[in-house]
ChimeraX commands (.cxc) that place a marker at each C-alpha (Angstrom):
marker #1 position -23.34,20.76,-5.47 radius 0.5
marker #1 position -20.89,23.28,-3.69 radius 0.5
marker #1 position -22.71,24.41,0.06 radius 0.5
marker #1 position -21.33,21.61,2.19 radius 0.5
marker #1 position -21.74,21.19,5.66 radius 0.5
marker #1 position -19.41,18.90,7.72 radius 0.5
marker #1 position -20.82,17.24,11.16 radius 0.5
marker #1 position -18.32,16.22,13.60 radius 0.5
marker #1 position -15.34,18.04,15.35 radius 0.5
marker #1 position -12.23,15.35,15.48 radius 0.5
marker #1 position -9.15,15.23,13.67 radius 0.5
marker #1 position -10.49,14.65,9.96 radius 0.5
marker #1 position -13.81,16.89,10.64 radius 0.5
marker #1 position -10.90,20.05,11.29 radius 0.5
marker #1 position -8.51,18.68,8.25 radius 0.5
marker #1 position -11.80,18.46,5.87 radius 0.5
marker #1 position -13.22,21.94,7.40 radius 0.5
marker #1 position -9.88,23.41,5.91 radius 0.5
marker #1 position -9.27,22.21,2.62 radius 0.5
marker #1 position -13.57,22.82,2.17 radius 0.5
marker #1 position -12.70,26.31,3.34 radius 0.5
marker #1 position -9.81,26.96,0.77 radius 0.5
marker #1 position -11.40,25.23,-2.42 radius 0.5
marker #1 position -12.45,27.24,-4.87 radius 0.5
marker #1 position -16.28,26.53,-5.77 radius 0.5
marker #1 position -17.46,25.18,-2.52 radius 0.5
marker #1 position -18.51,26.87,0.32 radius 0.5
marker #1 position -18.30,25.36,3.53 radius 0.5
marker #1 position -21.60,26.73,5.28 radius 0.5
marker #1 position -21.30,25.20,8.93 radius 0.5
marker #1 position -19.75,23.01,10.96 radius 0.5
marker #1 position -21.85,20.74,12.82 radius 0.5
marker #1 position -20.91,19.22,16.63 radius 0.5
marker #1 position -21.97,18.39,19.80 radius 0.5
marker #1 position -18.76,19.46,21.03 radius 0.5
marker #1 position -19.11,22.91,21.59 radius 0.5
marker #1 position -15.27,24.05,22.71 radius 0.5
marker #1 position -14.29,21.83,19.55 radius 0.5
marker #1 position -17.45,22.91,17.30 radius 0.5
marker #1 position -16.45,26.45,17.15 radius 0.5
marker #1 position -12.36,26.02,17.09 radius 0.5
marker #1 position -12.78,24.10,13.60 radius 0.5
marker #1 position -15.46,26.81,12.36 radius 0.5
marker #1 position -13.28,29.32,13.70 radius 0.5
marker #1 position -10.39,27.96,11.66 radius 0.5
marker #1 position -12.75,27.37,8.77 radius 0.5
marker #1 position -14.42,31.23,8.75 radius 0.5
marker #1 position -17.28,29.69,8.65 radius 0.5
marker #1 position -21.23,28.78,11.55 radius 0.5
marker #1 position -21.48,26.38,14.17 radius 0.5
marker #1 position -24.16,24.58,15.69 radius 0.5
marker #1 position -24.67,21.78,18.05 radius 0.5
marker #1 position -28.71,22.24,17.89 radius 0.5
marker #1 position -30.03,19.63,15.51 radius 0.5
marker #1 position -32.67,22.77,14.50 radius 0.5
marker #1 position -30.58,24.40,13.32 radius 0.5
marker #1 position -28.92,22.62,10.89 radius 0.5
marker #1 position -28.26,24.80,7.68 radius 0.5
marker #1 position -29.69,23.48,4.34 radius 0.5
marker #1 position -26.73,22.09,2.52 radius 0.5
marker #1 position -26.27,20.12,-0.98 radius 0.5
marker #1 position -24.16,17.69,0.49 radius 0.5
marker #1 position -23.48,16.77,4.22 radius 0.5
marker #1 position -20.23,15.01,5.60 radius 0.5
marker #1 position -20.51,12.82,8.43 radius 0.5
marker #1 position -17.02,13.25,10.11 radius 0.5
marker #1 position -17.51,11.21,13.31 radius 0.5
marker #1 position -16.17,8.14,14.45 radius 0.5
marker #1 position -17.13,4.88,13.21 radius 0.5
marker #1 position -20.11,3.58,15.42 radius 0.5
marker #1 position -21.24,6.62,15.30 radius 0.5
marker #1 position -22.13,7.29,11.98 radius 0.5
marker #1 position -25.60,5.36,11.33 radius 0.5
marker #1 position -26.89,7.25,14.60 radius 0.5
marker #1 position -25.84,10.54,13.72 radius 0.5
marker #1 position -27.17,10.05,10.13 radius 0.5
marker #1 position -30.60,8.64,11.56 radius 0.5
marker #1 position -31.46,11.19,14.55 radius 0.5
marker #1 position -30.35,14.50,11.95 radius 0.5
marker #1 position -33.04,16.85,10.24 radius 0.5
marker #1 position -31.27,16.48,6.81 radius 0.5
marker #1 position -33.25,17.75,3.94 radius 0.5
marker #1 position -35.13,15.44,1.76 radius 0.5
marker #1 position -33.03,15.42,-1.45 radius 0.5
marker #1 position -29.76,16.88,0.16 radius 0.5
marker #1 position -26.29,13.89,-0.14 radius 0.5
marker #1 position -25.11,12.26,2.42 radius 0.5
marker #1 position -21.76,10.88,2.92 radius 0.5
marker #1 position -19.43,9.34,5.76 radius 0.5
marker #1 position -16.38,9.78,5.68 radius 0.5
marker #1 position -14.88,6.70,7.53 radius 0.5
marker #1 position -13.30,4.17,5.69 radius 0.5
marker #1 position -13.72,1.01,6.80 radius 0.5
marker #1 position -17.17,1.96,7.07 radius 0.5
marker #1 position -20.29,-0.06,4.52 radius 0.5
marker #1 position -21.78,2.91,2.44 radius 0.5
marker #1 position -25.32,1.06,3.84 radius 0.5
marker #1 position -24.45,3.04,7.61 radius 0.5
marker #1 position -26.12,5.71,6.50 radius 0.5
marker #1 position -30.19,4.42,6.47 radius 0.5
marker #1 position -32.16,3.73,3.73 radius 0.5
marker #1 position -34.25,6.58,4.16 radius 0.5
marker #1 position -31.53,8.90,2.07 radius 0.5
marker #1 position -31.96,7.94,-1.85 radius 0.5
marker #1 position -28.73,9.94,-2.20 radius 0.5
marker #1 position -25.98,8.47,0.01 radius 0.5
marker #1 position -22.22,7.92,-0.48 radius 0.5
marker #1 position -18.58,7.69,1.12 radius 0.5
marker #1 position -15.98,10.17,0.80 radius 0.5
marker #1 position -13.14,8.80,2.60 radius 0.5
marker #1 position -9.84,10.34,2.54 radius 0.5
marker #1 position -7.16,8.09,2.99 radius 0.5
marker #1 position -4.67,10.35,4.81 radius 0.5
marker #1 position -3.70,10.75,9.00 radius 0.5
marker #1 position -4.79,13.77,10.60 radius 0.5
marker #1 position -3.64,15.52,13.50 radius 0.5
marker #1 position -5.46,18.34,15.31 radius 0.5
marker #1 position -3.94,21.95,14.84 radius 0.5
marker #1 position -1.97,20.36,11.60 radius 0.5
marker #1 position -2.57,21.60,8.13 radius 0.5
marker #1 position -2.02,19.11,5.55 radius 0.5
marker #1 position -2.11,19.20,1.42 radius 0.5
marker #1 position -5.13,17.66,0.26 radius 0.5
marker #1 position -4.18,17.83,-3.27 radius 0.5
marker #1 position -2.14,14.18,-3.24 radius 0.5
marker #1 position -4.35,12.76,-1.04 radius 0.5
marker #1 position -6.44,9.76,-2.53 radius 0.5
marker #1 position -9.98,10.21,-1.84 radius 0.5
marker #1 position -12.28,7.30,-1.99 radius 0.5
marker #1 position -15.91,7.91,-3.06 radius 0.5
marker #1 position -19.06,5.72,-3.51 radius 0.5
marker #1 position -22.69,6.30,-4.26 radius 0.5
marker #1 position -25.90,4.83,-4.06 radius 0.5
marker #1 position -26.42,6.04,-8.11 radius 0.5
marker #1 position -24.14,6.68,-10.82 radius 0.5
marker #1 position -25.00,10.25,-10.36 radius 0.5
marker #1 position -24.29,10.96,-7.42 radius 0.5
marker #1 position -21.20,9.83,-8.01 radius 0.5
marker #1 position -20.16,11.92,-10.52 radius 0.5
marker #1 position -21.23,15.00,-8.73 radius 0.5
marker #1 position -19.04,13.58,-5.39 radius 0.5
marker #1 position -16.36,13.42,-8.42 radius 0.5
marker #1 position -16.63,16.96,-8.94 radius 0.5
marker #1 position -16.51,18.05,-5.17 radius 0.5
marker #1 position -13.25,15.47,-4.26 radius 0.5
marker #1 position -11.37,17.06,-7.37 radius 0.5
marker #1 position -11.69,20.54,-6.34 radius 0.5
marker #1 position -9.42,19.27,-3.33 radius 0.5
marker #1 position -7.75,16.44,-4.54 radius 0.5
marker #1 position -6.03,15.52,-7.94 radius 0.5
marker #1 position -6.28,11.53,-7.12 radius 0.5
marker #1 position -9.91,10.66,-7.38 radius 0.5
marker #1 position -11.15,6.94,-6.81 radius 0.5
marker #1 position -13.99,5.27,-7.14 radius 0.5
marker #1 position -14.05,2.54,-4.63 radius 0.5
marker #1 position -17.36,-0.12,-3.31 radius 0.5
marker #1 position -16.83,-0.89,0.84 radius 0.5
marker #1 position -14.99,-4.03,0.12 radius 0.5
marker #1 position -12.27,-2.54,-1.29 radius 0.5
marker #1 position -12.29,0.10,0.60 radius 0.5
marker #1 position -12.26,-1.74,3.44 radius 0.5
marker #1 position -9.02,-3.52,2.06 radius 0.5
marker #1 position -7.18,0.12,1.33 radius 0.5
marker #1 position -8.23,1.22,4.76 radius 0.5
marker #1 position -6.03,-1.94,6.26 radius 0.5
marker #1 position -3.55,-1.21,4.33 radius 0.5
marker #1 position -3.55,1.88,5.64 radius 0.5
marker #1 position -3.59,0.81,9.23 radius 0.5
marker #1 position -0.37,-1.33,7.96 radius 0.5
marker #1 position 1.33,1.76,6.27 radius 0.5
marker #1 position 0.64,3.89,9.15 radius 0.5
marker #1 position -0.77,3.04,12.59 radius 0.5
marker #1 position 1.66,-0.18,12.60 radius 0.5
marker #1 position 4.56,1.88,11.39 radius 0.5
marker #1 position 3.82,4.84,13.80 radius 0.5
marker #1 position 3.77,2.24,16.32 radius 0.5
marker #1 position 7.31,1.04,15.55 radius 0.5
marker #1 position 8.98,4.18,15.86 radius 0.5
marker #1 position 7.29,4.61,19.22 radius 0.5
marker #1 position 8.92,0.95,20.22 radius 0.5
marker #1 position 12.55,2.04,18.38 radius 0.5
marker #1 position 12.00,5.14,20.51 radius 0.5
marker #1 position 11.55,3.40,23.97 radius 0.5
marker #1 position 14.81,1.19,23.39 radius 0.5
marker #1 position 16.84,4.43,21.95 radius 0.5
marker #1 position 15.97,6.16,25.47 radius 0.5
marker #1 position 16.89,2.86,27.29 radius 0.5
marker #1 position 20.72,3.79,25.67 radius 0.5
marker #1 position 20.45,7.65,26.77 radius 0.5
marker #1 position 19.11,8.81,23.94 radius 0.5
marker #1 position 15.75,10.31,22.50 radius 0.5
marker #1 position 13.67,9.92,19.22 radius 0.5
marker #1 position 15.68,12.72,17.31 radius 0.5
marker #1 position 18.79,10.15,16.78 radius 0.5
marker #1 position 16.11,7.68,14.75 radius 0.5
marker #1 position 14.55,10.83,12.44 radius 0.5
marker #1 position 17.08,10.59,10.02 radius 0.5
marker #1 position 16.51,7.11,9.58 radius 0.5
marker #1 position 12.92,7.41,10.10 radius 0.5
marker #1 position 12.43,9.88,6.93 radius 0.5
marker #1 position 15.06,8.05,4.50 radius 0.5
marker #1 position 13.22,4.48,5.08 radius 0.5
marker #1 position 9.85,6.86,3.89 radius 0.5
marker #1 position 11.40,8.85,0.91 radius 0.5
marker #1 position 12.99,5.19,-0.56 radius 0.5
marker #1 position 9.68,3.56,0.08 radius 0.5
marker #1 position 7.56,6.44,-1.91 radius 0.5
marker #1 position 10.52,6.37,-4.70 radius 0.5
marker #1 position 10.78,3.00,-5.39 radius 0.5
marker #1 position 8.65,0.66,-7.30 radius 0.5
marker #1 position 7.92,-1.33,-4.53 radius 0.5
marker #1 position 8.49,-1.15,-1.05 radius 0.5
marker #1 position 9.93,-4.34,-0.70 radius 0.5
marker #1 position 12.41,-3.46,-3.21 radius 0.5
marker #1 position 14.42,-1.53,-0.81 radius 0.5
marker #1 position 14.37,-3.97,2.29 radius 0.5
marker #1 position 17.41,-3.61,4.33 radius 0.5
marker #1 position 18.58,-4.98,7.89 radius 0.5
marker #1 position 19.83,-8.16,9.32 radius 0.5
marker #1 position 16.10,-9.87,8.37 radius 0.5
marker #1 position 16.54,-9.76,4.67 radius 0.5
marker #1 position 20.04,-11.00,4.62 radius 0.5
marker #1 position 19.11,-14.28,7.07 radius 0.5
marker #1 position 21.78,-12.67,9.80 radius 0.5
marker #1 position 20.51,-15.01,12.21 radius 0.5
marker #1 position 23.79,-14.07,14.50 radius 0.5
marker #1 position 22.98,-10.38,14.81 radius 0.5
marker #1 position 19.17,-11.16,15.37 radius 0.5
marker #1 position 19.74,-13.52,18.44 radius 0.5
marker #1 position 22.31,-10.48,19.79 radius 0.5
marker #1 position 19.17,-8.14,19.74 radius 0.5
marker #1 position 16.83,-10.38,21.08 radius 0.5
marker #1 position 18.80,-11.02,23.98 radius 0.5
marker #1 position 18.60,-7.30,24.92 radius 0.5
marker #1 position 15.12,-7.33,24.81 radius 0.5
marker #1 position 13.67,-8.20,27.95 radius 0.5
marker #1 position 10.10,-7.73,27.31 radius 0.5
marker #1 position 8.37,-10.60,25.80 radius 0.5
marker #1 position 5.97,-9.26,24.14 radius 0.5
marker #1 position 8.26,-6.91,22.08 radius 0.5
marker #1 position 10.43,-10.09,21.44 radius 0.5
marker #1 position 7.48,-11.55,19.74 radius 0.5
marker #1 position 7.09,-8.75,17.43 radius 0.5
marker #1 position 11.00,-8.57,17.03 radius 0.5
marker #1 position 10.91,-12.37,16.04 radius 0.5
marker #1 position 7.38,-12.45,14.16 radius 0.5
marker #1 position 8.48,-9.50,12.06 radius 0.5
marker #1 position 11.99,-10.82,11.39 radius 0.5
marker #1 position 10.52,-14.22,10.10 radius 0.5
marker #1 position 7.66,-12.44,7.82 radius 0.5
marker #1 position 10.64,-10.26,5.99 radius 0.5
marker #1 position 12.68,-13.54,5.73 radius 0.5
marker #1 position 9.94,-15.16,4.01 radius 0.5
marker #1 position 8.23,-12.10,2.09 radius 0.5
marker #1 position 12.20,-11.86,1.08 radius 0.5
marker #1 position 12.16,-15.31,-0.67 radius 0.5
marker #1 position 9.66,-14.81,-2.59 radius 0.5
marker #1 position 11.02,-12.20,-4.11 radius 0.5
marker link #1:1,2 radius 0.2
marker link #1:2,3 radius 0.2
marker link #1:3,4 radius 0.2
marker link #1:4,5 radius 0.2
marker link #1:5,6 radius 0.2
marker link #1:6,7 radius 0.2
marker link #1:7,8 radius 0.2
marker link #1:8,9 radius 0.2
marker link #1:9,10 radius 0.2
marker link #1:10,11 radius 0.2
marker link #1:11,12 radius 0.2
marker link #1:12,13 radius 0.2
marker link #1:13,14 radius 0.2
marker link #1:14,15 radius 0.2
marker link #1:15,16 radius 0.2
marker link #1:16,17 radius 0.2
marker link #1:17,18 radius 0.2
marker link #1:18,19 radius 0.2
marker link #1:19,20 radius 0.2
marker link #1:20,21 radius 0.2
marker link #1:21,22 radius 0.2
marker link #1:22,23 radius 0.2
marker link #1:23,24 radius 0.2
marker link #1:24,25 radius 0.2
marker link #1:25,26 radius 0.2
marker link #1:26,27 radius 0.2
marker link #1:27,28 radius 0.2
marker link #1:28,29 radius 0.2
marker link #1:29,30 radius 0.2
marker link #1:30,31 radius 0.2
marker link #1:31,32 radius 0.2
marker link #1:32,33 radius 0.2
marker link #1:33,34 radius 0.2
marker link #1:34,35 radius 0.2
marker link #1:35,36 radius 0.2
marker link #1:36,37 radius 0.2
marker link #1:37,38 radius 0.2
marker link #1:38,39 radius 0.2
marker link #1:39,40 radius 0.2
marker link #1:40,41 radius 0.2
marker link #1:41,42 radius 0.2
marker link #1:42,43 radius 0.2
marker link #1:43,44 radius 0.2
marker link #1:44,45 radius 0.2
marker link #1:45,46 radius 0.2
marker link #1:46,47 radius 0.2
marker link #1:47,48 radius 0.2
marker link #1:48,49 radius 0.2
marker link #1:49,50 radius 0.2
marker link #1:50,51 radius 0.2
marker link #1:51,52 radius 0.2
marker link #1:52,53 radius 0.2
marker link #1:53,54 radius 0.2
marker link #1:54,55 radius 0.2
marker link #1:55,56 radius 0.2
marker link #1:56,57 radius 0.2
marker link #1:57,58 radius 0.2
marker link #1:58,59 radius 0.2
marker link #1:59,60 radius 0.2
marker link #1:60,61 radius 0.2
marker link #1:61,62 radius 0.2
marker link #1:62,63 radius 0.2
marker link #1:63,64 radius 0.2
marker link #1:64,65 radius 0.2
marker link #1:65,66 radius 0.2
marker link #1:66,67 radius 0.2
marker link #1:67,68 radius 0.2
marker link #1:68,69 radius 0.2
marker link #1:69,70 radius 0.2
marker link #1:70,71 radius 0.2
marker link #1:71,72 radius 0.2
marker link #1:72,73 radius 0.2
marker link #1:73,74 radius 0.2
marker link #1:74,75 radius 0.2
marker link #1:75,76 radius 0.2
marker link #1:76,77 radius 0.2
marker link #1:77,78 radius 0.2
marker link #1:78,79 radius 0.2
marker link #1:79,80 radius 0.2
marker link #1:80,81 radius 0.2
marker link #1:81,82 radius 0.2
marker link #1:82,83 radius 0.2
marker link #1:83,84 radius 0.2
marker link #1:84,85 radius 0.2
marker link #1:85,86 radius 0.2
marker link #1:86,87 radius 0.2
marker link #1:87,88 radius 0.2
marker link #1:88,89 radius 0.2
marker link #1:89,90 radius 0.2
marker link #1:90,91 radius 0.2
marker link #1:91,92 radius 0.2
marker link #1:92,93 radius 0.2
marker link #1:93,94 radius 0.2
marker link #1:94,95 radius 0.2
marker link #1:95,96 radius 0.2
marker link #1:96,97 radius 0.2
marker link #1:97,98 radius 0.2
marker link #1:98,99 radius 0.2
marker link #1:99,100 radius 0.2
marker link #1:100,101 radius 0.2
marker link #1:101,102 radius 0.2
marker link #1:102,103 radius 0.2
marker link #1:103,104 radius 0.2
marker link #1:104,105 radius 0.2
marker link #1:105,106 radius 0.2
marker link #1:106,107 radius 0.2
marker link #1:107,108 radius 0.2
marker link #1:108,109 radius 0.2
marker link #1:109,110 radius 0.2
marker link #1:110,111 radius 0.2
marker link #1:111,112 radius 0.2
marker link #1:112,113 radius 0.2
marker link #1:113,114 radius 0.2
marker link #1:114,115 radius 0.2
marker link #1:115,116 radius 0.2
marker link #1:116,117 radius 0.2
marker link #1:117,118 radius 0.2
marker link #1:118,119 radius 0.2
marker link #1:119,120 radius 0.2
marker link #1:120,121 radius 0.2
marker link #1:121,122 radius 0.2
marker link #1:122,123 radius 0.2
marker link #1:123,124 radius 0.2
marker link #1:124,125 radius 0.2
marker link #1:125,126 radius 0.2
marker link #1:126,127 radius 0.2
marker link #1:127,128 radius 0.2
marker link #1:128,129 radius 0.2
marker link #1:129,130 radius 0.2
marker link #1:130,131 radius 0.2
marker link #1:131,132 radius 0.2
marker link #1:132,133 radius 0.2
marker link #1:133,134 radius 0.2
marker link #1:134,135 radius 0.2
marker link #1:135,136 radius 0.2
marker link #1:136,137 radius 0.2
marker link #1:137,138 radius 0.2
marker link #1:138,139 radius 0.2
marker link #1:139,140 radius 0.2
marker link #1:140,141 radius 0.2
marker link #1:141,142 radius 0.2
marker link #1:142,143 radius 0.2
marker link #1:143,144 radius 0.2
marker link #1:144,145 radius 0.2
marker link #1:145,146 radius 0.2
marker link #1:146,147 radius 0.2
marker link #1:147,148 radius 0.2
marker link #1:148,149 radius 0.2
marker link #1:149,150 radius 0.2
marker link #1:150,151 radius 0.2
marker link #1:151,152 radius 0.2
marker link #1:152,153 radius 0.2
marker link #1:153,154 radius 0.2
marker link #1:154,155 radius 0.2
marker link #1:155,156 radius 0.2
marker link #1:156,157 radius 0.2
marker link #1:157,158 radius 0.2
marker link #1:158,159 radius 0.2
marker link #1:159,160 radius 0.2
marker link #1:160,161 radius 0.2
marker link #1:161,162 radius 0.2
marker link #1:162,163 radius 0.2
marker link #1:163,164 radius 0.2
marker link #1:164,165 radius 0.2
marker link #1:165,166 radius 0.2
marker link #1:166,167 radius 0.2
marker link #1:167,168 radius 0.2
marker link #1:168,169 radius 0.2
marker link #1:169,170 radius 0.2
marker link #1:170,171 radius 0.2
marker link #1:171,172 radius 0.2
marker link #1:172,173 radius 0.2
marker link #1:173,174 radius 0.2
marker link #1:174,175 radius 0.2
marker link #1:175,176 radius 0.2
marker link #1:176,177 radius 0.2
marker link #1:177,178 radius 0.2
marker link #1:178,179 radius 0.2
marker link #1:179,180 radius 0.2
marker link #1:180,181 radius 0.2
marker link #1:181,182 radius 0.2
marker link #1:182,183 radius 0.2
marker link #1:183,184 radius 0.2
marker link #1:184,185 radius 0.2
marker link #1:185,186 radius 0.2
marker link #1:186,187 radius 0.2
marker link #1:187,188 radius 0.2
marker link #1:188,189 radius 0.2
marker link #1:189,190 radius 0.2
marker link #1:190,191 radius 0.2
marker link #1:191,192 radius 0.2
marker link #1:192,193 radius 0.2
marker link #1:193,194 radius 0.2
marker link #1:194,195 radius 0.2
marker link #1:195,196 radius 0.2
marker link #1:196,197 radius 0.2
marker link #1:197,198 radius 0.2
marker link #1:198,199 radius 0.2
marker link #1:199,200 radius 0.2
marker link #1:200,201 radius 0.2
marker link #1:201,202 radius 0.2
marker link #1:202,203 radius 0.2
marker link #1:203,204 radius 0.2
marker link #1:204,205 radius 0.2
marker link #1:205,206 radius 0.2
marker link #1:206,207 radius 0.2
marker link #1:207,208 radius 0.2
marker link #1:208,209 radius 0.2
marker link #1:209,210 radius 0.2
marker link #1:210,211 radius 0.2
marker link #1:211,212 radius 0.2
marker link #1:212,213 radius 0.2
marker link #1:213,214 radius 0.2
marker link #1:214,215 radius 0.2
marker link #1:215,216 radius 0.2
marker link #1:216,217 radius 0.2
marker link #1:217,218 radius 0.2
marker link #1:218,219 radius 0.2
marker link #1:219,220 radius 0.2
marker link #1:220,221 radius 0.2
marker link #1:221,222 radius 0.2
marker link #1:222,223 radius 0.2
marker link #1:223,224 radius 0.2
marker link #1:224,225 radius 0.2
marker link #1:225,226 radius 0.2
marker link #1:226,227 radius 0.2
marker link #1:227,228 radius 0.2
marker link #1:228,229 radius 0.2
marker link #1:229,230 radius 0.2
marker link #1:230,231 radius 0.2
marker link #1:231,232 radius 0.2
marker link #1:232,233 radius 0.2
marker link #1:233,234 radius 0.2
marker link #1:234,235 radius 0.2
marker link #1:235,236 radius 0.2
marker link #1:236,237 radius 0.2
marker link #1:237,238 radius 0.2
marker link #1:238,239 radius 0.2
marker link #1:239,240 radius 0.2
marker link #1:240,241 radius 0.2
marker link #1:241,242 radius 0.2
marker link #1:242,243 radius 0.2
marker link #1:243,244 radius 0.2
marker link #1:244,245 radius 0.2
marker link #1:245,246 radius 0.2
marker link #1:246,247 radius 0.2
marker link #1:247,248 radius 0.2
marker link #1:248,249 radius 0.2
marker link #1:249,250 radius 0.2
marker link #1:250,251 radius 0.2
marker link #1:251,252 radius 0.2
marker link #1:252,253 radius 0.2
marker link #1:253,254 radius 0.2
marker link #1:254,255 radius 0.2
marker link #1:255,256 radius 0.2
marker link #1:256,257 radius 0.2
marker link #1:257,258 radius 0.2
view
């Protein structure tokens, strides 16, 4: 298995199209997408076809569905792919059983990693999750994920599922706290660039400790209930009071228990 074609044009379509592109052994044959403009930027980045005609579709061992989530059963169902060729999603909250029926050899090959159009990332630590409708196909998705990754995991949709929230926690929710920590450091005259200090310590002690909550700082942890009811009285929005409160109590508790 090494001519791969990858349909879709987003985020992880371009980041896939890359590392594909730079393995040794495969060869990344076309890019697939609807999206013309966006089609032939990630082949263009790639060196490699483009097509948005469903005709034309080049014959592949294994094809990567790289689109978003609801779209992946009706991208897999209206495609000419060869009888015999693999077929995986890449998506991964996403049952393997998406794909139809019709393809005896169908998987997942979900990378758990965020991806950002124009950025190049390292695929080499990033965990990819595979599953397969036989224990061979498996092993040859094995062989594929290692030539771009060295963490290779075998994962059924339920736990997937469950790595894929925890991913949401680890990085859409935390994302989404810098963006609030950066609205109230602009409310004081300032911008983002006086939290990034902060922002990549809390990451590098998080990745070199044990355990996350391990290294747990701020006025939560200790039960500083006087310094708490200071900040929430300069926040006027309710709704980020709630999280400020919610998040203060789930530390206090999760801190406990420790």
């Amino acid at each position: 298995m090494n001519r791969v074609v990858i349909i879709g044009s987003g985020n992880l379509a371009e980041a896939l199209a890359r590392a594909l592109a730079a393995a040794r052994g495969l060869q990344l044959v076309q890019i697939h997408a609807r999206n013309e403009e966006r089609g032939r930027e990630v082949a263009r980045i790639a060196g490699c076809a483009w097509s948005g005609d469903p005709a034309a579709l080049a014959p592949a061992d294994l094809y990567l569905i790289a689109v978003s989530d609801r779209a992946v059963a009706e991208v897999a169902e209206r495609l000419p792919i060869p009888h015999g060729a693999a077929v995986a999603h890449t998506a991964g909250s996403v049952p393997m059983e998406a794909i139809p029926a019709k393809f005896a050899r169908r998987g997942v090959f979900y990378p758990m990693q965020t991806f950002t159009k124009g950025r190049a990332v390292d695929f080499r630590p990033i965990p990819i999750f595979l599953e397969a409708s036989t224990p061979e196909l498996l092993a040859e998705l094995e062989e594929v994920a290692q030539r771009l990754s060295d963490r290779v995991i075998p994962a059924d949709s339920e736990r997937r599922s469950k790595i894929h929230l925890a991913a949401v926690f680890a990085c859409n929710f935390a994302n989404h706290m810098y963006t609030l920590g950066e609205e109230i450091a602009r409310s004081a005259g300032l911008d983002f660039d006086v939290l990034r200090a902060l922002v990549a310590e809390t990451a590098a002690k998080a990745c070199d400790a044990a355990s996350p909550r391990d290294v747990q700082t701020g006025p939560a942890v200790r039960g500083d209930r006087t310094t708490q009811e200071r900040h929430e009285a300069l926040i006027a929005d309710s709704r980020m009071k709630e999280i400020y409160q919610t998040i203060s109590q789930n530390i206090w508790e999760t801190s406990r228990k420790i």
